[in-house]
N, CA, C and O atoms as a GROMACS GRO file, in nm:
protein
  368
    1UNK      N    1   0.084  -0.119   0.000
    1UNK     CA    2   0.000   0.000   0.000
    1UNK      C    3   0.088   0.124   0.000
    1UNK      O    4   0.194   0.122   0.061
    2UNK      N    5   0.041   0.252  -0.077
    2UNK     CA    6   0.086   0.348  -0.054
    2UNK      C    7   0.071   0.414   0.068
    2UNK      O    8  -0.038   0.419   0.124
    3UNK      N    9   0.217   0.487   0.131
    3UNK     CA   10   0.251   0.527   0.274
    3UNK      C   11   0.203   0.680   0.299
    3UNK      O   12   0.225   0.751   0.397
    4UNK      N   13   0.120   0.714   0.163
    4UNK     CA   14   0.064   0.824   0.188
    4UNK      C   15  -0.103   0.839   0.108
    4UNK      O   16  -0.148   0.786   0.006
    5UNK      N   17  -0.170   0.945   0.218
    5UNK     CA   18  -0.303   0.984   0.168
    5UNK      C   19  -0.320   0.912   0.008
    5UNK      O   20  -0.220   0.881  -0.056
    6UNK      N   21  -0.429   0.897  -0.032
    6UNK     CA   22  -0.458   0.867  -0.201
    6UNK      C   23  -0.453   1.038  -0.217
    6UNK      O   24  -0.453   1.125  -0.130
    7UNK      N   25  -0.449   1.047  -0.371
    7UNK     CA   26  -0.524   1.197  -0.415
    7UNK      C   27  -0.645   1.138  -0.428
    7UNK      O   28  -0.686   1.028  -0.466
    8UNK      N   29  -0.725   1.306  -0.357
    8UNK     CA   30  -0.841   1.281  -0.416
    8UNK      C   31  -0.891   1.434  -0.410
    8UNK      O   32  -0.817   1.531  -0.394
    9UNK      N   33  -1.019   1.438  -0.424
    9UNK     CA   34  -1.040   1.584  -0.500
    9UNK      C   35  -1.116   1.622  -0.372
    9UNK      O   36  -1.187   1.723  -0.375
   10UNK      N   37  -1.108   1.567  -0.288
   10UNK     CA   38  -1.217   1.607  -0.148
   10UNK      C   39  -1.235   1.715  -0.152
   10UNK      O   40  -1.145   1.788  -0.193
   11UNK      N   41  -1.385   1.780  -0.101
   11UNK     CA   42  -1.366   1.918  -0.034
   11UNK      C   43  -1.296   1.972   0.104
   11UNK      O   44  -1.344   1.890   0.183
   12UNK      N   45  -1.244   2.027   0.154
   12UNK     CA   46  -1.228   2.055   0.307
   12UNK      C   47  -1.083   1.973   0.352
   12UNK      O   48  -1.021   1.984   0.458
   13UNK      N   49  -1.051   1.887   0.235
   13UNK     CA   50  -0.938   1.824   0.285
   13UNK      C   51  -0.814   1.846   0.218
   13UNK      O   52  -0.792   1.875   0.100
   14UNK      N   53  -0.700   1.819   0.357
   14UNK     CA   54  -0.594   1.864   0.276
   14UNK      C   55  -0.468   1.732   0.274
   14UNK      O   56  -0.453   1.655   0.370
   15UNK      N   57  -0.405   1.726   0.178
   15UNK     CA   58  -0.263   1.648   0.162
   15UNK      C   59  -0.161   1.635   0.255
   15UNK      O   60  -0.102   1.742   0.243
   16UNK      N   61  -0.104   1.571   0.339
   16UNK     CA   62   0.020   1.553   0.406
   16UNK      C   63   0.092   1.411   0.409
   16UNK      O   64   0.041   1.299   0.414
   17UNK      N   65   0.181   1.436   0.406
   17UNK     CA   66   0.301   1.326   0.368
   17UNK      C   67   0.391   1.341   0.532
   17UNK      O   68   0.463   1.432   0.573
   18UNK      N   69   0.348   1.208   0.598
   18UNK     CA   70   0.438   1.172   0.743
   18UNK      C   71   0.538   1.096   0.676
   18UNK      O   72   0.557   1.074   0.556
   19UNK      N   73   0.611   1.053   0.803
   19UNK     CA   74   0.690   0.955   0.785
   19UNK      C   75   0.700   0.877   0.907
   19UNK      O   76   0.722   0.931   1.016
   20UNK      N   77   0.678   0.710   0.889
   20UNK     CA   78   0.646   0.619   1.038
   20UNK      C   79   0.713   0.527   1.047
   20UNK      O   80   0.780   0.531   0.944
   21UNK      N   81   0.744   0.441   1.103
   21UNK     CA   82   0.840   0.339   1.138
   21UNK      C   83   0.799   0.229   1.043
   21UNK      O   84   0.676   0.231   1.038
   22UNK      N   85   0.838   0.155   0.981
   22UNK     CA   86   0.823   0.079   0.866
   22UNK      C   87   0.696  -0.032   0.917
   22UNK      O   88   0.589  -0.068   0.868
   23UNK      N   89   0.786  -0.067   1.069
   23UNK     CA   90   0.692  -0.247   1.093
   23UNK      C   91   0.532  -0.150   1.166
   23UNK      O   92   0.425  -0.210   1.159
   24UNK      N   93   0.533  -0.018   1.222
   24UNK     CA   94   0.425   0.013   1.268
   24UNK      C   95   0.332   0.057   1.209
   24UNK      O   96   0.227   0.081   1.269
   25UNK      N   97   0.354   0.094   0.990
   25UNK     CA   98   0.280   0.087   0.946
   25UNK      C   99   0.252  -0.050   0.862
   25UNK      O  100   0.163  -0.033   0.779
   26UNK      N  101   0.284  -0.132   0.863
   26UNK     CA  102   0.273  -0.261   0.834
   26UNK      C  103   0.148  -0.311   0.920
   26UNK      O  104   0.041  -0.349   0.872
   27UNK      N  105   0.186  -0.304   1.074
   27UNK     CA  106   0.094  -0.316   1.106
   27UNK      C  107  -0.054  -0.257   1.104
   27UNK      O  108  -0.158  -0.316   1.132
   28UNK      N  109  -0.033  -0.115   1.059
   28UNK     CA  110  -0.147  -0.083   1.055
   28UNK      C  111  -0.263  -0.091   0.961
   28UNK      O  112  -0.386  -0.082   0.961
   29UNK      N  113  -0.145  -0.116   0.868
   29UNK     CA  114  -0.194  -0.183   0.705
   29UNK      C  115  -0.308  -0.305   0.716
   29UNK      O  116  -0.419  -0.323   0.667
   30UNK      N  117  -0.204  -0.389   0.820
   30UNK     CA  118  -0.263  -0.540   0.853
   30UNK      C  119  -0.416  -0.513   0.880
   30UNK      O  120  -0.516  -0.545   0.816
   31UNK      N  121  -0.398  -0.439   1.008
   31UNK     CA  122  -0.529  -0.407   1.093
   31UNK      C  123  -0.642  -0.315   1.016
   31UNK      O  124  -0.760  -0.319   1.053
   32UNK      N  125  -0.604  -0.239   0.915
   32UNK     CA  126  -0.690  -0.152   0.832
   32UNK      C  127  -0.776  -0.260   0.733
   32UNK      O  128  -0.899  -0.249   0.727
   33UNK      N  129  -0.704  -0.366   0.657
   33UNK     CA  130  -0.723  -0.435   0.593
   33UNK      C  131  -0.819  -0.556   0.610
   33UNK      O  132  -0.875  -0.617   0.520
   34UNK      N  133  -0.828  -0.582   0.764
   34UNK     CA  134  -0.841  -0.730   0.869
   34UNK      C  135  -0.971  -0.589   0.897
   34UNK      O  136  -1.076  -0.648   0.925
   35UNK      N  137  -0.987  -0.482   0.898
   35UNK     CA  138  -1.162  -0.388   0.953
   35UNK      C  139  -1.188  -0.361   0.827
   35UNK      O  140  -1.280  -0.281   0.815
   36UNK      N  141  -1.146  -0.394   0.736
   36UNK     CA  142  -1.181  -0.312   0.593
   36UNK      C  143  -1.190  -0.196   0.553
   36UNK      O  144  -1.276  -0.156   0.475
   37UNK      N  145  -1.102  -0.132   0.601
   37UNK     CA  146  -1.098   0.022   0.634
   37UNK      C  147  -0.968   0.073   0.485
   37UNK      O  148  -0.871  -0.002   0.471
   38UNK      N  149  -0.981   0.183   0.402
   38UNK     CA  150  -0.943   0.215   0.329
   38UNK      C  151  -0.834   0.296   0.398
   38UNK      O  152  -0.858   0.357   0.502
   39UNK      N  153  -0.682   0.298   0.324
   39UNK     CA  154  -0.585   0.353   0.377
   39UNK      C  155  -0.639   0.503   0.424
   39UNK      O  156  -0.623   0.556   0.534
   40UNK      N  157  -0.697   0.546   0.326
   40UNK     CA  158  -0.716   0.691   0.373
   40UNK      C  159  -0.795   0.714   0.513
   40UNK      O  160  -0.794   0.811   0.588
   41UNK      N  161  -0.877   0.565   0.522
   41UNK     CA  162  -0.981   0.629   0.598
   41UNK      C  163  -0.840   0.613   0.767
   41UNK      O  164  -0.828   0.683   0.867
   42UNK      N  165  -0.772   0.504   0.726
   42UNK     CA  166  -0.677   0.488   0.887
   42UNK      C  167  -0.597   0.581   0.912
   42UNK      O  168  -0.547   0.588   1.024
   43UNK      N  169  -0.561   0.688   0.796
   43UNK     CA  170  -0.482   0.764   0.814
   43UNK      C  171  -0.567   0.878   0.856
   43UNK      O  172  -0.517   0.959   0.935
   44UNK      N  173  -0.659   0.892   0.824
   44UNK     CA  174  -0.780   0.995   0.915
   44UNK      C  175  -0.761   1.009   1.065
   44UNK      O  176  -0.725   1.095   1.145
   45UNK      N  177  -0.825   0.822   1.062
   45UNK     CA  178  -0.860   0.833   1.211
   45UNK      C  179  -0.704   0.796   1.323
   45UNK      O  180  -0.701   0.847   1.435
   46UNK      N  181  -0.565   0.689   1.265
   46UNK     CA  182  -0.493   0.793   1.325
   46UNK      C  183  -0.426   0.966   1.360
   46UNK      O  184  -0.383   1.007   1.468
   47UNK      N  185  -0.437   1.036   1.239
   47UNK     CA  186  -0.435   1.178   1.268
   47UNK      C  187  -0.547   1.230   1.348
   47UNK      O  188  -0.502   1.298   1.440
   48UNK      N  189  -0.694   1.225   1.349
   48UNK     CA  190  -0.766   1.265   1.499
   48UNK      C  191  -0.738   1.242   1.585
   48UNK      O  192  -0.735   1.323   1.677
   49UNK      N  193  -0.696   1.084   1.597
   49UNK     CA  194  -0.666   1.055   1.744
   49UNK      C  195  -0.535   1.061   1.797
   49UNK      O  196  -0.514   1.050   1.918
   50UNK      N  197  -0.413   1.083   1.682
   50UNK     CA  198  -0.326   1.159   1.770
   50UNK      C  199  -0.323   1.340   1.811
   50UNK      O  200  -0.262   1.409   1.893
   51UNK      N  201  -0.416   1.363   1.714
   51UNK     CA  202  -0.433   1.487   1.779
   51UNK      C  203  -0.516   1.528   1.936
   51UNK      O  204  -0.509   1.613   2.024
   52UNK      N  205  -0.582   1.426   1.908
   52UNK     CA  206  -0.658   1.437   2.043
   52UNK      C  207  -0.592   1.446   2.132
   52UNK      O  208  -0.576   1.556   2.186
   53UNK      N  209  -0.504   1.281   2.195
   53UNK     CA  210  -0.424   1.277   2.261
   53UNK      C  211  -0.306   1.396   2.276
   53UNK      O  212  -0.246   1.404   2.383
   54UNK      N  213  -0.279   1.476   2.180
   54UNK     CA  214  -0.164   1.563   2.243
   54UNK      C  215  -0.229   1.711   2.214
   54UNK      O  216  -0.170   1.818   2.198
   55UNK      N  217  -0.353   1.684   2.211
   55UNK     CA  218  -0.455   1.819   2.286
   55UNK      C  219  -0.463   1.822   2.442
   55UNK      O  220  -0.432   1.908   2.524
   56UNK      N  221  -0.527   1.675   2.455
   56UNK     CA  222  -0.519   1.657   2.615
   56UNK      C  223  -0.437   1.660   2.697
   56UNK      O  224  -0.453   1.688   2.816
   57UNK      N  225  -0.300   1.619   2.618
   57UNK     CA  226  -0.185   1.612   2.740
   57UNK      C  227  -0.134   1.808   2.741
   57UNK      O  228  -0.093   1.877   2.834
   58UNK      N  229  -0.158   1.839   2.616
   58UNK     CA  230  -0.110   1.991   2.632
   58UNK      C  231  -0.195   2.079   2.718
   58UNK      O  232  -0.160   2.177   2.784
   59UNK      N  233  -0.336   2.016   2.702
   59UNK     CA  234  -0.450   2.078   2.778
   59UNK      C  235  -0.362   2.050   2.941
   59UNK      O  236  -0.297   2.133   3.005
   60UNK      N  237  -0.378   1.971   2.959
   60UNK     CA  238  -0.322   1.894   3.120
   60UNK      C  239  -0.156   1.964   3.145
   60UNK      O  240  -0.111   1.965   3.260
   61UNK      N  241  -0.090   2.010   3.055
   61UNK     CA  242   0.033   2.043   3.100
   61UNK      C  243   0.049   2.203   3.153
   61UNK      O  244   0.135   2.250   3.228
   62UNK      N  245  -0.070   2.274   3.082
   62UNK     CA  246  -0.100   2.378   3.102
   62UNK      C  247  -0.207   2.419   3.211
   62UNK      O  248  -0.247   2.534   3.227
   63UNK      N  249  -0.242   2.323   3.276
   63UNK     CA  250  -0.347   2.371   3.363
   63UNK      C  251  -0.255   2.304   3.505
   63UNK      O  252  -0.298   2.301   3.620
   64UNK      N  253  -0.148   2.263   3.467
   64UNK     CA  254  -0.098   2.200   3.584
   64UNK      C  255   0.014   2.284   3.594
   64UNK      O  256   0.070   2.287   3.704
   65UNK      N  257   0.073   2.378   3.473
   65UNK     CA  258   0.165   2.493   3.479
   65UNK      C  259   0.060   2.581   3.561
   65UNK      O  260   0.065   2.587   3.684
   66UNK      N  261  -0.005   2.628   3.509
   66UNK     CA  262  -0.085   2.706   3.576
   66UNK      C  263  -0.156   2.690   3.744
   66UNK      O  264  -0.180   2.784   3.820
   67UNK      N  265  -0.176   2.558   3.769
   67UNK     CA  266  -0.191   2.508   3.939
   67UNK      C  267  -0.052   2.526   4.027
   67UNK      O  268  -0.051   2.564   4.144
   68UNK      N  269   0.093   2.484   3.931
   68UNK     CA  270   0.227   2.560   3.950
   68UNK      C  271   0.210   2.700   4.043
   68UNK      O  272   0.212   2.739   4.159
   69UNK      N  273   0.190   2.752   3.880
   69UNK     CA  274   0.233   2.921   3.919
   69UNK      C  275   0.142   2.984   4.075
   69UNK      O  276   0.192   3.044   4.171
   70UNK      N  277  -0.013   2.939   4.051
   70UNK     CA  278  -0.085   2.996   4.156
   70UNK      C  279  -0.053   2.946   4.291
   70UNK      O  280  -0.078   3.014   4.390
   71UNK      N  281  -0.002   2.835   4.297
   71UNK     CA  282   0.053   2.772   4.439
   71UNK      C  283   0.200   2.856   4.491
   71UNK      O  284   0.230   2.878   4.608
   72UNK      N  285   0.274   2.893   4.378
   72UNK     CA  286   0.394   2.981   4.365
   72UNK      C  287   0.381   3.135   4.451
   72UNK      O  288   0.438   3.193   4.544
   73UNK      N  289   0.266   3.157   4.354
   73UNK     CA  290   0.223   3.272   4.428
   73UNK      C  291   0.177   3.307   4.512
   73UNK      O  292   0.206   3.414   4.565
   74UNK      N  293   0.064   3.207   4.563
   74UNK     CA  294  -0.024   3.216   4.708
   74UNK      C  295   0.156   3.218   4.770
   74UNK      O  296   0.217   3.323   4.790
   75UNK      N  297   0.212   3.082   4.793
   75UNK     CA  298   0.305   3.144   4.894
   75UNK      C  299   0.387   3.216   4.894
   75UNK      O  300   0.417   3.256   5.007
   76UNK      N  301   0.449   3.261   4.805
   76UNK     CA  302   0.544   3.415   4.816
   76UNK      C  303   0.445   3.525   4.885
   76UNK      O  304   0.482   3.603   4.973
   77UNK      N  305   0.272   3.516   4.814
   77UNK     CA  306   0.167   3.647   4.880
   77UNK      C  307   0.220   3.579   5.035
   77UNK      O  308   0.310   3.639   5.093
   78UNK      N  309   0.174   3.479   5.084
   78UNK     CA  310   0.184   3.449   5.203
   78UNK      C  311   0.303   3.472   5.285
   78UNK      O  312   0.277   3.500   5.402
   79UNK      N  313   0.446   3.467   5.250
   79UNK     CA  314   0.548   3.463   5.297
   79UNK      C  315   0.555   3.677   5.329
   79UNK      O  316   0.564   3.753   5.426
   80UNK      N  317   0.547   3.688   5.201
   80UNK     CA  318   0.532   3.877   5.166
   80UNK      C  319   0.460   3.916   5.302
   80UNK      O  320   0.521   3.954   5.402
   81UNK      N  321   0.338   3.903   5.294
   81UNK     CA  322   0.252   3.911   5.377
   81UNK      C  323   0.301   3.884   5.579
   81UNK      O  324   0.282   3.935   5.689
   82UNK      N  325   0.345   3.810   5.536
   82UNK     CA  326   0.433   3.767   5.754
   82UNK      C  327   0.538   3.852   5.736
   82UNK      O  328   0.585   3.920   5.828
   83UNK      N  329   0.578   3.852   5.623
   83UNK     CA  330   0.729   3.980   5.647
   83UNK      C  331   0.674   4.101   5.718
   83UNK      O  332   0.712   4.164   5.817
   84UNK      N  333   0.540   4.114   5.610
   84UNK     CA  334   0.490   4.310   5.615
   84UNK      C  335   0.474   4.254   5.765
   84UNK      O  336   0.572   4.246   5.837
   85UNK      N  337   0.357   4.218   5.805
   85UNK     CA  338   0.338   4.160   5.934
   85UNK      C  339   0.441   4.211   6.088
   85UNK      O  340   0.420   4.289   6.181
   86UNK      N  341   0.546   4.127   6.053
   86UNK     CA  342   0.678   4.141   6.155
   86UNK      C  343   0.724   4.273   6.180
   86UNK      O  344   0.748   4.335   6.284
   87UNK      N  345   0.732   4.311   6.002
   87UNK     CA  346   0.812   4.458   6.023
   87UNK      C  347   0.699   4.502   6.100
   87UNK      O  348   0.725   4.532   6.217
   88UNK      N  349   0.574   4.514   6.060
   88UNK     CA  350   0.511   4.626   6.140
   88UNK      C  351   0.486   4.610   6.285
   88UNK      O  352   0.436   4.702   6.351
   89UNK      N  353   0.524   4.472   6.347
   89UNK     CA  354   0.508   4.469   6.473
   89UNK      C  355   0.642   4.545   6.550
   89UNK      O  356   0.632   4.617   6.649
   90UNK      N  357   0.785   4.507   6.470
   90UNK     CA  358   0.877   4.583   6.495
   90UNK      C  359   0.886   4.722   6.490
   90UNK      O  360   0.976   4.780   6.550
   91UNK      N  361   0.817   4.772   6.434
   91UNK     CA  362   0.789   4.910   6.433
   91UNK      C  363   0.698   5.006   6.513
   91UNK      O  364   0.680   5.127   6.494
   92UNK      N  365   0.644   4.924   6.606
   92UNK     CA  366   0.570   4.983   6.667
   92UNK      C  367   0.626   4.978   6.837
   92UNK      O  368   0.562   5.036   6.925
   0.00000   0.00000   0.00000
């Protein structure tokens, strides 16, 4: 089988040329072939679903940067905060 998309005249769709490990598209060949699934259609639905997957993990890397930073900050506010605290008890 060819290791890339067929042409075809689709609307909405566009052409890309990967490049994959020889035996892991073999296999996928196997398994496309064994569901009756047309190359194009496996090369679809692996490109959604690796996109998915590294939506989610980027989704998750960023909300856990972000649980980071605000934990960062509560305690520096907190630490800031006992400094002002001290000084002003010393000052009085």
């Amino acid at each position: 089988m060819d290791a890339t998309m067929p042409r075809t005249k689709a609307q909405g769709m566009t052409r890309i040329e990967v490049y994959v490990p020889t035996g892991l598209l073999e296999e996928a060949e196997e398994i496309a072939q064994f569901e009756g699934w047309k190359l194009s259609e496996l090369h679809r639905v692996f490109w959604e679903n690796g996109f998915g997957a590294y939506v989610e993990r980027s989704n998750k890397r960023m909300v856990n940067k972000r649980l980071r930073t605000k934990i960062l900050n509560d305690t520096t506010d907190t630490t800031v905060s006992a400094i002002d605290t001290a000084n002003d008890t010393e000052e009085e």
